[in-house]
C-alpha positions, 0 to 999 in steps of 0.5 A: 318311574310310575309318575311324573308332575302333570308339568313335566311331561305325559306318562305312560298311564292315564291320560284322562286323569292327567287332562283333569287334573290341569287345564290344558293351554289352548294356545300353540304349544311350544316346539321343544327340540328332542335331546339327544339320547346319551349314547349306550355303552356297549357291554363289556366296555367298563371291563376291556380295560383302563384309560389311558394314564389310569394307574394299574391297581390291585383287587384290594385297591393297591398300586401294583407297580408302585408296591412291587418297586417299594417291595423290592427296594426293601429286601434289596436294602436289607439283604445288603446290609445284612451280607455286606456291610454290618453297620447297615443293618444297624441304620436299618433298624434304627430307622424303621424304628424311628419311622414306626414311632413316627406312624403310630404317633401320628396315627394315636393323635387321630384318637385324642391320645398324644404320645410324644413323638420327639423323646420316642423317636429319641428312645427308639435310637437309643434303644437300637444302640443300647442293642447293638453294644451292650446286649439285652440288659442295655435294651431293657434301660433303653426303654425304662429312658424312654418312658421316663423321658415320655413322661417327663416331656407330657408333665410339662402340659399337666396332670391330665395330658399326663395320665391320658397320654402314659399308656399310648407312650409305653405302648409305642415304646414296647411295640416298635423300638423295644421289639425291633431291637431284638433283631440287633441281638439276633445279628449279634452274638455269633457274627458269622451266623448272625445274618443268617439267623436274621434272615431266616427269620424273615423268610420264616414270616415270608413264607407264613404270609405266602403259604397263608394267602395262596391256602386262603385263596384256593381253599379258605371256607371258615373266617378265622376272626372276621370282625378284625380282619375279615380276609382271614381264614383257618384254612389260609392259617393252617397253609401259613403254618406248613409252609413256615415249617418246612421252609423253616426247617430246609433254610436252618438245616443247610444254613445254620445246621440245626436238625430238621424237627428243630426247624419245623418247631421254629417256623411253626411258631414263628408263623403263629406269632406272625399270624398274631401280630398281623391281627393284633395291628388289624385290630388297632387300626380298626379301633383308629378308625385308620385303613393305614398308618401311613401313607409313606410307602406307594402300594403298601401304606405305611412301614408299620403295616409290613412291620406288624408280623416281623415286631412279634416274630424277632423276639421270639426267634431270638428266644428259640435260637436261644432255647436251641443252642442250649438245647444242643 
């Protein structure tokens, strides 16, 4: 500080300008008692470690033990209902698809655009069930229901919450009941195989959102999309499609026994689709103005942010196993 008020003490600068500028009292001075300098930190103290009951916590601000927990528990449910009981993994999906709903509802509400919960979560269910017995035909008048329903439920508030509310409904629709759907047609037409090709496509994005991040990591130089996720390179992405490939291509040849380049195609694009559908919620959330859509699940946030690479991934897996098994 280069000045202080003539009132407030003496500086270090010119004592001859600070007498002039004020008269000085000629009575006692008052004794003022010296403060007590508050006591240094030595260095290294804020980095030796965390006070007690601080939770420990990730560099992106994360609750490492809390997402570690919720993480397992996750693929512990799913890997139970996909080997054990059948059933399960219908519940599964039914609720990550009504949960989803919920989330992106809630989080559309914070941009003024009021999308349904009630007869979208409504949907979503019965699009899970359409799937599970009656195929893709049914899914596609599941959803045709649902947006009507949607509809129908925002013209009882008028015209204009109607037209101001249709594109956020059609989108909830499509983007977490309709696509998640897909993993019940993948489970279906073979069962003996079904939970297999379920799981290999979720290893598929696993391996892509692994081999991404250690590649961005060690080696990542150029942004891939900075203004929509920043953390991104090409470097991490050209990691997430090889290790998608080859991981991809072992886990079909010995599970599913489908050839090898088969199963470097699929994870390739499996890992390009997940890639998207990562960015592709990045960006809304940006245009949300939301770091999360939820706050549901401890150290992940919401369902939809460890949803958004599988919602893409599923319907095109369906479509390559497809493609495959007419191949073949």
């Amino acid at each position: 500080m280069s000045y202080l008020d003539p009132r407030a003490g003496r500086t270090s600068g010119d004592d001859t300008a600070w007498h002039a500028a004020e008269d000085v009292p000629t009575g006692p001075l008052p004794v003022v008692e010296p403060s007590q300098p508050e006591p240094k930190k030595g260095p290294g103290k804020r980095r030796a470690g965390k006070g007690v009951g601080e939770p420990t916590t990730s560099r992106a601000g994360r609750n490492l033990p809390a997402a570690i927990g919720v993480g397992v528990g996750l693929v512990v449910a799913v890997l139970a209902s996909l080997l054990f009981w059948e059933p399960a993994f219908f519940a599964v999906i039914a609720v990550a698809s009504g949960v989803g709903v919920w989330e992106m509802t809630r989080a559309l509400r914070s941009a003024g655009a009021n999308a349904p919960a009630v007869p979208l979560i409504g949907g979503s269910v019965l699009m899970t069930g359409l799937a599970w017995y009656s195929g893709t035909d049914a899914l596609l008048i599941g959803l045709v229901v649902t947006v009507l329903a949607a509809i129908v439920w925002r013209l009882a508030d008028g015209a204009e919450a109607f037209r101001r509310d249709l594109t956020a409904s059609v989108l909830v629709a499509v983007y977490v009941p309709f696509l998640l759907s897909f993993g019940i047609l993948l489970f279906l037409p073979d069962h003996d195989k079904g939970q297999w090709r379920v799981l290999c496509t979720l290893l598929a994005v696993v391996l892509s959102d692994t081999g991404g991040y250690a590649t961005g990591v060690f080696f990542g130089k150029h942004k891939m999309a900075p203004s929509i996720s920043p953390g991104k390179t090409w470097e991490g992405f050209a990691g997430s499609v090889c290790a998608s490939a080859i991981g991809s291509a072992l886990l079909l040849y010995f599970l599913l026994d489908i050839q090898v380049y088969w199963g470097l195609l699929f994870g390739a694009l499996i890992s390009v689709v997940a890639v998207i559908g990562d960015l592709a919620e990045s960006m809304l959330k940006r245009d949300l103005g939301v770091k999360d859509m939820s706050n549901l699940l401890p150290g992940h946030g919401g369902l939809m942010d460890r949803l958004d690479s599988i919602l893409f991934a599923v319907p095109t897996a369906y479509l390559l196993f497809a493609l495959i098994a007419w191949a073949q």
